[in-house]
Structure formats: C-alpha cells, structure tokens
C-alpha positions in Angstrom: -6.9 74.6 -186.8 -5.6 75.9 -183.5 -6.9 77.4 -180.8 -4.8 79.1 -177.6 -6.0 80.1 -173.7 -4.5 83.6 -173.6 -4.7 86.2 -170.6 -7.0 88.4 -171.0 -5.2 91.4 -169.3 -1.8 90.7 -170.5 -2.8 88.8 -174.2 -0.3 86.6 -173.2 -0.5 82.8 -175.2 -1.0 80.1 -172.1 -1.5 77.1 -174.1 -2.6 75.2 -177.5 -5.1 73.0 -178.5 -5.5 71.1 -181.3 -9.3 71.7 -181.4 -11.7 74.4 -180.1 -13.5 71.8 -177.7 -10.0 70.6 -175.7 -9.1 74.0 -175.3 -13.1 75.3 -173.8 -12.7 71.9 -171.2 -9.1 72.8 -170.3 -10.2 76.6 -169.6 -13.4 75.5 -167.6 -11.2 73.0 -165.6 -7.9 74.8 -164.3 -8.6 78.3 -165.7 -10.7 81.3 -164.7 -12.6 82.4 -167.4 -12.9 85.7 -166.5 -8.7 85.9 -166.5 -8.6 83.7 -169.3 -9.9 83.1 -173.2 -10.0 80.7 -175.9 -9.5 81.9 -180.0 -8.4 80.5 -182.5 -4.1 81.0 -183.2 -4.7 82.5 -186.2 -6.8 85.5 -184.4 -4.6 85.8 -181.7 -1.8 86.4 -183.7 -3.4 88.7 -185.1 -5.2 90.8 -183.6 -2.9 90.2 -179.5 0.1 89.3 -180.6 0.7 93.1 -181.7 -0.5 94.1 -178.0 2.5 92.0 -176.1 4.9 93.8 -177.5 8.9 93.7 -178.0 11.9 94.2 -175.6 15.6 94.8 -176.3 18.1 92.6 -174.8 22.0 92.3 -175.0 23.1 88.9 -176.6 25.4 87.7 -173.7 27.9 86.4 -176.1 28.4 89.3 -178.8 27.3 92.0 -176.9 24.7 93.4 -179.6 21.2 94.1 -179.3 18.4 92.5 -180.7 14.4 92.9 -179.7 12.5 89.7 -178.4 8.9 89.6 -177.7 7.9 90.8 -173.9 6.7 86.8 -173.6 10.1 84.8 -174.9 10.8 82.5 -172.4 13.9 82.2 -170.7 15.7 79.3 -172.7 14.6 81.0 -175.4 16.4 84.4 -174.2 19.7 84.7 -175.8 20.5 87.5 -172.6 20.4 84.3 -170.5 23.0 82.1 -169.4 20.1 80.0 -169.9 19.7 79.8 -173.5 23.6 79.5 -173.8 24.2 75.9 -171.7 21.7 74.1 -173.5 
C-alpha cells in the first residue's frame, strides 16, 4: 500500500511513500505536522482529492478547452509551452 504527506489546508498530495513508517519519519523530519498529514493514497483519493478541484485551460496548440486538476503541474499542463518542448 501507499501512503501520501498532503497539505492539510489545501489537500494538496506532497509526496509518496511506499510504507506508512517512511512517510511518518519523512513528515517528522522536513515537515510541520500541523501543515502537514500522512494517509493512506487510497483515502486521499478519496475522500481530498474531490476537495482540490478542477480548472479549465486552453490547449496551446488546438485552442480547445479541457479541465485539469487545480494541482497538475506545469509539464504536465498542456496551456504551457512547457508541456509542449518536452
């Protein structure tokens, strides 16, 4: 199983962990745990992942629109230049 450091204000993912115990040493080390949380993936993306929410973008290519999640990163972003050079 996996389990995720996610901001508590925002629900935003930070990062994964293959098991419950790297992710509770990583939080206590570089993380404050009163900004920060660990779950489990599967609850997160259930019960935060709703929370983030969706944006709409224009493809820079085509010109359409198409909804992302508010926490795509950039390379990810296909409204980037970004996205398009790699």
């Amino acid at each position: 199983m996996t389990f995720v450091i996610y901001n508590r204000k925002t629900f935003f993912h930070v990062k994964s962990f293959r098991t419950e115990r790297g992710a509770k040493i990583a939080l206590s080390r570089k993380y404050d745990k009163n900004e920060f949380a660990v779950t489990s993936a599967l609850n997160w993306k259930k019960e935060f992942e709703p929370k983030i929410g969706y944006k709409e973008v224009t493809v820079l290519t085509t010109g359409k629109k198409v909804m992302i999640r508010k926490d795509t990163p950039r390379c990810c972003d296909p409204s980037s230049e970004l996205y398009w050079s790699m």
